[in-house]
C-alpha positions as CSV (number, residue, x, y, z in Angstrom):
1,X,67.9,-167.1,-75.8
2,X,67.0,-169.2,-72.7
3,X,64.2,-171.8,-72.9
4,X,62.1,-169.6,-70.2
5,X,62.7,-167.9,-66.6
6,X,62.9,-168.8,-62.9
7,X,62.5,-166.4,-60.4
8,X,62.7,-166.8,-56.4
9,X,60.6,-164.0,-55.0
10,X,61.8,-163.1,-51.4
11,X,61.6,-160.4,-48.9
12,X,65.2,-160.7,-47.3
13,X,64.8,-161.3,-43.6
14,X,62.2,-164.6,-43.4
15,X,62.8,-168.2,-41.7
16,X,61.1,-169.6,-44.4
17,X,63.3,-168.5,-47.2
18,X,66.3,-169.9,-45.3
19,X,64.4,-173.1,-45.1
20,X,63.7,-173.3,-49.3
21,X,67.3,-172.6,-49.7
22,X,68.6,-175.9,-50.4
23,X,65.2,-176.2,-53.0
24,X,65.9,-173.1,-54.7
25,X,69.3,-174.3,-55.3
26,X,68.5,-177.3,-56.7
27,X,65.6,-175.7,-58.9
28,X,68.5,-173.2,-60.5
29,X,70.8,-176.7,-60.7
30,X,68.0,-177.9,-63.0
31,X,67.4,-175.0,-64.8
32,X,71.0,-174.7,-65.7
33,X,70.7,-178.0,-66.8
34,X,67.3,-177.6,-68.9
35,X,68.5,-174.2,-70.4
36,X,66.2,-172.2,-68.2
37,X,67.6,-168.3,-66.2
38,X,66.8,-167.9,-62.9
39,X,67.0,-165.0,-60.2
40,X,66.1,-163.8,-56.9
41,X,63.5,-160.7,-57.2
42,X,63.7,-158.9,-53.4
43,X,59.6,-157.7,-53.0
44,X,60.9,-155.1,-51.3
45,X,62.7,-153.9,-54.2
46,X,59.9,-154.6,-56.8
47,X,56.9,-153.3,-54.9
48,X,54.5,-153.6,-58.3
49,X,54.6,-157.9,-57.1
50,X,52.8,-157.5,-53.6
51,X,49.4,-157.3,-55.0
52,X,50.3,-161.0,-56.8
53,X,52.4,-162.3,-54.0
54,X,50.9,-162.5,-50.9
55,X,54.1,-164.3,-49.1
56,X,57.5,-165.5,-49.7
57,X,59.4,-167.8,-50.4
58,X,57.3,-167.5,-53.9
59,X,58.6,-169.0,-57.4
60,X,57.6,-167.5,-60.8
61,X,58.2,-169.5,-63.9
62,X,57.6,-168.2,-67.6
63,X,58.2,-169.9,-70.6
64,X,60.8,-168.6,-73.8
65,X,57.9,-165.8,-74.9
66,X,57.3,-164.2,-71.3
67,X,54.3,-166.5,-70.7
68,X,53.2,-167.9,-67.1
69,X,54.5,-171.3,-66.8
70,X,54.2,-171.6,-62.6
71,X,53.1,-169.4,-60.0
72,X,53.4,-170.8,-56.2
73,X,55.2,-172.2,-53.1
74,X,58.3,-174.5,-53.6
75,X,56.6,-177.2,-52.1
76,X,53.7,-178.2,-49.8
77,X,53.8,-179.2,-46.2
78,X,56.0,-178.6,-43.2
79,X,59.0,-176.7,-43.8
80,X,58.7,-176.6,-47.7
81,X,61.1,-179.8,-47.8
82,X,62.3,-180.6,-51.6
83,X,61.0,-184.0,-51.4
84,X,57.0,-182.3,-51.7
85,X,57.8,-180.0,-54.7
86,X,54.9,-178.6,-56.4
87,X,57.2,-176.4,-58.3
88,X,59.6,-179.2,-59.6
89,X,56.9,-181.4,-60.8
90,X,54.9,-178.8,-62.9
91,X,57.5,-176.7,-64.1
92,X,60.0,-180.6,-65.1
93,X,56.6,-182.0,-66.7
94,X,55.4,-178.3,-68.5
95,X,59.7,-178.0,-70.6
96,X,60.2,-182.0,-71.1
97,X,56.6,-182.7,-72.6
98,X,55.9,-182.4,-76.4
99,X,52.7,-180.6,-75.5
100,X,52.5,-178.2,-73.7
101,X,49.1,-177.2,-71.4
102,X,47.1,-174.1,-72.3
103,X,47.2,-172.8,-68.7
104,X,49.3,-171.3,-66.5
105,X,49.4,-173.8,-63.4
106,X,48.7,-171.5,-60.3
107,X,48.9,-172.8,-56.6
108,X,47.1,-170.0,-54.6
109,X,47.0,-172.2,-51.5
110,X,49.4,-174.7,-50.0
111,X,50.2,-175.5,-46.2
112,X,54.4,-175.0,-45.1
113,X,56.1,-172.2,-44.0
114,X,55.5,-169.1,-45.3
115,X,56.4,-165.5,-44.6
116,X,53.4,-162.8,-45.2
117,X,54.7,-160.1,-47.3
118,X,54.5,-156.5,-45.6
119,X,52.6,-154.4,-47.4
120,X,55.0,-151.0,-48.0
């Protein structure tokens, strides 16, 4: 039973998602490593996660009992470059810390390259 759950939400053809790749490798690298899952949700295919997920590339991260660990962008500023990660630095600090923080860590704004989801 893994630790908790990555998931890269995308909507297929975006710039911006090309851009994260390299991040959203590395992210799955570390989860591999720290006994975390991870997957690639298409929105298109999961319809029910436009009203949460405004525009893609989007990560989700949930803990071992289905919890809210991260919701957000990769990273912040131009391109979503790996070096800025929002994701790595909250989701690293929330599964190698002794306690763990009450709250879901939600980033509902952020500047870099983002693809607005199209509403089916």
């Amino acid at each position: 039973n893994k630790s908790g759950q990555i998931y890269h939400v995308t909507q297929g053809d975006c710039f911006c998602e090309r851009l994260s790749e390299s991040h959203r490798n590395s992210l799955n690298a570390w989860a591999n490593n720290n006994d975390l899952g991870h997957q690639q949700l298409d929105i298109l295919k999961h319809p029910e996660l436009e009203k949460f997920v405004p525009s893609t590339p989007a990560v989700i991260v949930t803990n071992q009992q289905g919890d809210l660990v991260y919701y957000g962008p990769y990273s912040s500023g131009f391109g979503c470059l790996e070096s800025s990660g929002l994701v790595d630095e909250k989701v690293d600090a929330y599964f190698n810390q002794a306690i763990k923080p009450e709250k879901a860590y939600i980033q509902t704004e952020a500047e870099g390259c983002y693809c607005e989801v199209v509403k089916q």
